[in-house]
C-alpha positions as CSV (number, residue, x, y, z in Angstrom):
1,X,119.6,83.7,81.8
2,X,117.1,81.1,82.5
3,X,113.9,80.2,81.6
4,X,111.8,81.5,84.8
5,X,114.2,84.9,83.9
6,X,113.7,85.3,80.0
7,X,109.8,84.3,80.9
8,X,109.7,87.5,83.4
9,X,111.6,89.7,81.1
10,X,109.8,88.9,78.0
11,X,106.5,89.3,79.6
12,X,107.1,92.9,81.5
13,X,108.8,94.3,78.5
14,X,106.0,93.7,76.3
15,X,103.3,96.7,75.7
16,X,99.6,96.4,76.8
17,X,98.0,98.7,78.8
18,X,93.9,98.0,79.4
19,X,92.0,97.7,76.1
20,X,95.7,97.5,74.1
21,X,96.4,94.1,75.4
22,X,97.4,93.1,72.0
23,X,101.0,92.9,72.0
24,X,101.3,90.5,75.7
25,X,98.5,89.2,74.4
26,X,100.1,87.7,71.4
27,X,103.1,86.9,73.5
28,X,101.0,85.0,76.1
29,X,99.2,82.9,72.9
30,X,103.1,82.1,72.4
31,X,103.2,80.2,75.8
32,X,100.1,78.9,76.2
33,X,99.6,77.1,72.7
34,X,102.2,74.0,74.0
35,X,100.0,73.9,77.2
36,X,96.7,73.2,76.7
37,X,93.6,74.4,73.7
38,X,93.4,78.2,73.9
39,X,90.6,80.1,73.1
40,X,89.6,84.1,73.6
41,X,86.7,85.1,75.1
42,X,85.0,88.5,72.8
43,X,86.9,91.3,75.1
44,X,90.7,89.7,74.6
45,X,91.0,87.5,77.6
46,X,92.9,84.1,76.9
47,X,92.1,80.8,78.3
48,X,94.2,77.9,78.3
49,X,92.4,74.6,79.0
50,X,94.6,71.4,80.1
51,X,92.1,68.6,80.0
52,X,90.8,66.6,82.6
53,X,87.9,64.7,84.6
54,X,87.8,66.7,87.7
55,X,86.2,70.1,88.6
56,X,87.0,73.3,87.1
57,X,89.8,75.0,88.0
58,X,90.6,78.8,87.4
59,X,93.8,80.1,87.4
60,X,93.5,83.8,86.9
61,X,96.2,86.2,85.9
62,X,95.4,90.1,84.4
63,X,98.0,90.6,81.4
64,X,97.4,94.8,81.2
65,X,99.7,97.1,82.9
66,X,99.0,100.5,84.2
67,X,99.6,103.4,81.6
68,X,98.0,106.1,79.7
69,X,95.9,107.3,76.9
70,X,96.4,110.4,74.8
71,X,93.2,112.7,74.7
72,X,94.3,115.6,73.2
73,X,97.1,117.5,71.7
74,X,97.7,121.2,71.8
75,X,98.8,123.1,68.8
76,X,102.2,123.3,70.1
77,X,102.7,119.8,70.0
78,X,101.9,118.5,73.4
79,X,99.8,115.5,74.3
80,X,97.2,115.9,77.2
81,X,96.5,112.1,78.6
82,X,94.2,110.1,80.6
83,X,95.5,107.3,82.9
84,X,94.5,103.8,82.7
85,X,94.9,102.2,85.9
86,X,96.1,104.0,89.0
87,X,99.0,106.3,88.9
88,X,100.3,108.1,91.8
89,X,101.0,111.9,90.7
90,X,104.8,111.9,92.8
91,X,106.1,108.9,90.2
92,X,104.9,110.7,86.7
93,X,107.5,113.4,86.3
94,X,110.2,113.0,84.4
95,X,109.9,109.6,83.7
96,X,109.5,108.3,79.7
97,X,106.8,106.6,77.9
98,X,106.4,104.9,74.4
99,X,102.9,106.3,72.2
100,X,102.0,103.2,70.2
101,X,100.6,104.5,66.9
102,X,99.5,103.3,63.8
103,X,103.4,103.9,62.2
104,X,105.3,102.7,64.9
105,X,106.4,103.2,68.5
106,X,107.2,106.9,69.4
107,X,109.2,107.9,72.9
108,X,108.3,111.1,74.9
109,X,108.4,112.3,78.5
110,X,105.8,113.4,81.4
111,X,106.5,116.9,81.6
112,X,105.2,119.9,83.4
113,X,105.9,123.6,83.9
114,X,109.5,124.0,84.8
115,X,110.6,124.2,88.5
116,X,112.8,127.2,87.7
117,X,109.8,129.4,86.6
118,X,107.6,128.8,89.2
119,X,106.9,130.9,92.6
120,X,108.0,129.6,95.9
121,X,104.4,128.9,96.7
122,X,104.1,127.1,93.4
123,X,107.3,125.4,94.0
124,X,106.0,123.4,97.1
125,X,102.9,121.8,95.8
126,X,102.8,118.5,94.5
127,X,102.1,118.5,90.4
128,X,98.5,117.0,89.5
129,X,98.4,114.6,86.5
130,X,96.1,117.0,85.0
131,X,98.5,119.8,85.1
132,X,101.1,117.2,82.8
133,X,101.9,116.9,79.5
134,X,103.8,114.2,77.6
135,X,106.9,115.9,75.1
136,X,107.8,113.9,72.2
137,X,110.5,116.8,70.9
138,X,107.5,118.2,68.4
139,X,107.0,122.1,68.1
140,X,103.2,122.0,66.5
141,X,100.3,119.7,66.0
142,X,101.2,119.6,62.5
143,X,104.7,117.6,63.7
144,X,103.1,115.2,66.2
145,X,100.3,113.9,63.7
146,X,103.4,113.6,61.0
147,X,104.7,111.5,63.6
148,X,101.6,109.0,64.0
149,X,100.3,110.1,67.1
150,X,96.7,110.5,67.7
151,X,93.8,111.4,70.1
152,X,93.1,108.0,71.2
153,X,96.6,106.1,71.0
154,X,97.9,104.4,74.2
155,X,101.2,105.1,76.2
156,X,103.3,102.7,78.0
157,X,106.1,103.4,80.5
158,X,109.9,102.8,79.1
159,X,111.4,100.7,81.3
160,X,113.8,97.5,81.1
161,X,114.2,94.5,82.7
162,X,116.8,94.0,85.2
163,X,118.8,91.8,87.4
164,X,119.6,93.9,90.1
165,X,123.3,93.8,92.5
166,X,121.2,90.5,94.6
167,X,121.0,88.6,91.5
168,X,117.7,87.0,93.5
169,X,116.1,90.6,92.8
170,X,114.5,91.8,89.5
171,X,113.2,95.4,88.6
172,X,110.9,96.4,85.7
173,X,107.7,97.9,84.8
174,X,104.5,95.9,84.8
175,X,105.5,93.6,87.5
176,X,101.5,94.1,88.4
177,X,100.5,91.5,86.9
178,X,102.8,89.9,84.8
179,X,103.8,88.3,87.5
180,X,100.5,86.8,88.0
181,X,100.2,85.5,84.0
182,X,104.3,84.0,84.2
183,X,103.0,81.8,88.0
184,X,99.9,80.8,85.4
185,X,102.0,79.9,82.9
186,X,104.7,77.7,85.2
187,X,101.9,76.1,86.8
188,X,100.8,74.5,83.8
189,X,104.2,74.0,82.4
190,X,104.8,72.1,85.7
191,X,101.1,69.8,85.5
192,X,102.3,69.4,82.1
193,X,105.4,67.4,82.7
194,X,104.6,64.9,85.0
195,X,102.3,66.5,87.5
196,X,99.4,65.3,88.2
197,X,96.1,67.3,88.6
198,X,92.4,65.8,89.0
199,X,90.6,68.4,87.2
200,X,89.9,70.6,84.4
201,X,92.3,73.4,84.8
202,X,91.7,76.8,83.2
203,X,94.8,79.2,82.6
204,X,93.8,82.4,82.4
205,X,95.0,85.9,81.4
206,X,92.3,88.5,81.9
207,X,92.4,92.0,80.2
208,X,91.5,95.6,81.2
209,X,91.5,94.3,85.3
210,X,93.0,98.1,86.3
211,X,90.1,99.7,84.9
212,X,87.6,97.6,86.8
213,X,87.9,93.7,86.5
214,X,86.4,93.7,83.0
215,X,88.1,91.0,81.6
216,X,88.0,88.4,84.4
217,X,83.7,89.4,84.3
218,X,83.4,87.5,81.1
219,X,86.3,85.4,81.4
220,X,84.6,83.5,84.2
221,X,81.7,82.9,82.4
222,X,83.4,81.6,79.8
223,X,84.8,79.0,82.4
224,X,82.2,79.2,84.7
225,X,84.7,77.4,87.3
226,X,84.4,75.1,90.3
227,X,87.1,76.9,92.2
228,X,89.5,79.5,91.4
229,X,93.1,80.7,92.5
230,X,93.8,84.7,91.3
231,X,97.6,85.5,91.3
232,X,98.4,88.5,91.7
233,X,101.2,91.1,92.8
234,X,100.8,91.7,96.3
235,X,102.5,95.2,97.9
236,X,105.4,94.7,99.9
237,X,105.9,97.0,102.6
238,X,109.3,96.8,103.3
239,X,110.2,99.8,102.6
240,X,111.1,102.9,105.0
241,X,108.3,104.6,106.9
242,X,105.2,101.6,106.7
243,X,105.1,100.1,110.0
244,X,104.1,96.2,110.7
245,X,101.1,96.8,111.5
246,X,99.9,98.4,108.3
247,X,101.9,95.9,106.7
248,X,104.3,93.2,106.9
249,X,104.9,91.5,103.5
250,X,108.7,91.1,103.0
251,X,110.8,90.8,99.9
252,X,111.9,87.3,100.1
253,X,109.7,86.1,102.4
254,X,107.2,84.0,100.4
255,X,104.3,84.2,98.6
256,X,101.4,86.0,100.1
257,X,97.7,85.1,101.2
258,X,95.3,87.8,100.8
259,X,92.8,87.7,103.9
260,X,90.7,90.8,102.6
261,X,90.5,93.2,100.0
262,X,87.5,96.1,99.2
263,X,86.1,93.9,97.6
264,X,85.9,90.1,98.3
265,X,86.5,87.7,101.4
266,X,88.1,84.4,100.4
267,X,86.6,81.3,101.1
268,X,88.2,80.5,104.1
269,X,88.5,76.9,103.5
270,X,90.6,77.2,100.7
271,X,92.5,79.9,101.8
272,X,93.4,77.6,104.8
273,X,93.5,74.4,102.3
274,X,96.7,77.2,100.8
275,X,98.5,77.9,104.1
276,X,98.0,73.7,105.4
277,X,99.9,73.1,101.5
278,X,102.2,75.5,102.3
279,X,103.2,74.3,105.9
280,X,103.4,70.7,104.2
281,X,106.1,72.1,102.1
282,X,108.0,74.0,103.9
283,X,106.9,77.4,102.0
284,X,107.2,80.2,104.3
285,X,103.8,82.8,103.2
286,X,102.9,85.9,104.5
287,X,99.6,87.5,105.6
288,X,98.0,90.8,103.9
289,X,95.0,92.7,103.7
290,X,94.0,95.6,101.5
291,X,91.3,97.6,102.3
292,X,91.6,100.5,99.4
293,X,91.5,98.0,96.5
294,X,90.5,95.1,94.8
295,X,91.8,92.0,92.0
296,X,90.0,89.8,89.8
297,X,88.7,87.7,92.5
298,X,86.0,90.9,92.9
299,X,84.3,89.4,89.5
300,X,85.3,85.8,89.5
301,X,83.8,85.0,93.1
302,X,80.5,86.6,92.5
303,X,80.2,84.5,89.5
304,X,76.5,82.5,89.1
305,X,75.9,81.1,92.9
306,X,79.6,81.6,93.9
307,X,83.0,80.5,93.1
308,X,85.5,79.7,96.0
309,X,88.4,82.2,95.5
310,X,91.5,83.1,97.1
311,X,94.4,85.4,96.0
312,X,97.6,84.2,96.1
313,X,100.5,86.9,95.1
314,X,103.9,87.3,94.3
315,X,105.3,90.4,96.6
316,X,106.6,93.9,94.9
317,X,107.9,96.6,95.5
318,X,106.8,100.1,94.6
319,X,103.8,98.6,92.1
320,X,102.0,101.1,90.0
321,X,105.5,102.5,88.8
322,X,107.8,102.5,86.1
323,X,110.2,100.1,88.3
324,X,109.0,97.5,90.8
325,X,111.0,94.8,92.4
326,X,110.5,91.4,93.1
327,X,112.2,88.5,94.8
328,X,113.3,85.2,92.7
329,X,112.3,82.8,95.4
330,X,109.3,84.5,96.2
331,X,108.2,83.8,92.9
332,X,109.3,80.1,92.3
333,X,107.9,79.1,96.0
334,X,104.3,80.4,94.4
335,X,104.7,78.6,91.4
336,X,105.5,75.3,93.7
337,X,102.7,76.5,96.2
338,X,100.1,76.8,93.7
339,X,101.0,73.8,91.7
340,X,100.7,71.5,95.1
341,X,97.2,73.3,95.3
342,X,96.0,72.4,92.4
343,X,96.8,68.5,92.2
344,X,94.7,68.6,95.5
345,X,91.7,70.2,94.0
346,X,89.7,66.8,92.8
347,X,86.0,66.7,92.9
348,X,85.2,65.9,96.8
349,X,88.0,68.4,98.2
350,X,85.9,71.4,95.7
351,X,82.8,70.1,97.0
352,X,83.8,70.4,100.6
353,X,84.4,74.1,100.2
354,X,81.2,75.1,100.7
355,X,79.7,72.8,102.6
């Protein structure tokens, strides 16, 4: 196992769902201390400064993961929840979760009424989250609060890291963005040893972006940044029944520029300063557009009179799940992409941006 390996699998398997970032986050303070002077801004966001002259750089990663929240439990033992982040009700059935309490971690599964008792009628429909429960094994209230569990307590999706048959190909949970905080973290490794970079760059791991890009809306003014690069998972749609059109990001077929989201435009002379890098070195990238969602560029490029942003991401399959996959070389030509980036960003190349 290698570093760029344990980094990913250390990273996804850790807990920290928005606004229970603790856990990654204290794993993330673990990485970033060698790198630079870390601070926290006052909603849990870390920020790694590596010193320079330059302009200020942003690198911008969000560290929670989609999951849940209990808000109730019925007096036979079953937990009600909320979701935090967006869960798709097809992928919730079935699958197990961990309820972090106050004595320890406790495992259940998302349940719901069984097929067997159910009309044909009933039979055919798709579940609704709010029809779901999760079942830790208790019988009564009185048994789920012996076990720790409260109204309030966050659940995380069970799930492992693996290297999959294409040893190039990794599945786990959390993939969105972990992925983004690991590129954050290489890229400084990589200006650390020996790379040079004309600037004051800013490693960031946000909190709470599924629920609404809180933590890169005071992280940024924290930083208050020159330019800024968001890394991100991006959705792959190579998977049976999207056509090209729709979507054509590939599995192993490089890092992606985001052209458009719901929610920002990139400045287009940095996202062009990214695909003339690219070309330079040889990096195949891909093209994609998502016009149902948004990342923490939404907050960091309205910040003050504007930053420059563009989204650079890491492809995945079947995000917002307990399993996505990803592609090795995907990830280390974005970790080489952005790197050559930012050793390019010196103070009259950020001032040209918005001329």
């Amino acid at each position: 196992m290698d570093n760029t390996v344990k980094l990913l699998k250390s990273l996804t398997e850790a807990h920290g769902v928005p606004g229970y970032e603790q856990e990654v986050r204290a794993l993330l303070r673990e990485y970033f201390e060698p790198l630079g002077d870390v601070t926290q801004d006052r909603l849990g966001s870390l920020i790694c400064h590596k010193v320079g002259d330059g302009p200020r750089v942003m690198l911008a990663g969000h560290m929670d993961e989609i999951g849940f929240m209990v808000r109730h439990i019925t007096k036979e033992g079953f937990l009600k929840f909320l979701q935090l982040g967006g869960w798709w009700d097809q992928v919730l059935l079935g699958q197990r979760v961990v309820i972090k309490t106050r004595k320890g971690d406790v495992v259940g599964v998302i349940g719901a009424k069984p097929p067997h008792l159910l009309d044909a009628e009933e039979r055919d429909k798709v579940v609704k989250k709010k029809d779901m429960f999760i079942d830790i094994g208790a019988t009564s209230e009185d048994e789920v609060r012996a076990a720790g569990v409260r109204v309030g307590d966050s659940a995380v999706p069970r799930s492992d890291f693996v290297v999959l048959a294409n040893p190039q190909t990794y599945l786990s949970k959390a993939f969105d963005n972990r992925i983004g905080c690991a590129v954050v973290v290489d890229v400084l490794r990589q200006l650390g040893n020996g790379g040079e970079h004309p600037n004051n760059l800013y490693g960031v791991a946000t909190v709470m972006e599924e629920v609404g890009v809180r933590g890169a809306t005071t992280s940024v003014r924290a930083v208050n940044p020159d330019v800024a690069i968001v890394l991100e998972s991006d959705i792959a749609g190579d998977v049976p029944g999207i056509k090209d059109e729709v979507c054509n990001v590939r599995l192993g077929g490089g890092p992606s520029v985001l052209i458009y989201d719901a929610r920002m435009i990139p400045n287009l002379k940095l996202r062009d300063m990214v695909v003339d890098t690219a070309a330079e070195l040889n990096i195949s990238i891909q093209f994609n557009a998502m016009p149902g969602g948004g990342t923490d560029g939404a907050a960091i490029h309205l910040h003050e009179t504007g930053v420059p942003t563009v989204v650079v991401g890491v492809p995945a399959r079947h995000i917002h799940s307990h399993g996505a996959i990803i592609h090795r070389q995907d990830y280390d030509d974005t970790v080489r992409l952005v790197s050559a980036v930012v050793a390019r960003l010196d103070a009259d190349t950020v001032a040209g941006l918005t001329e």
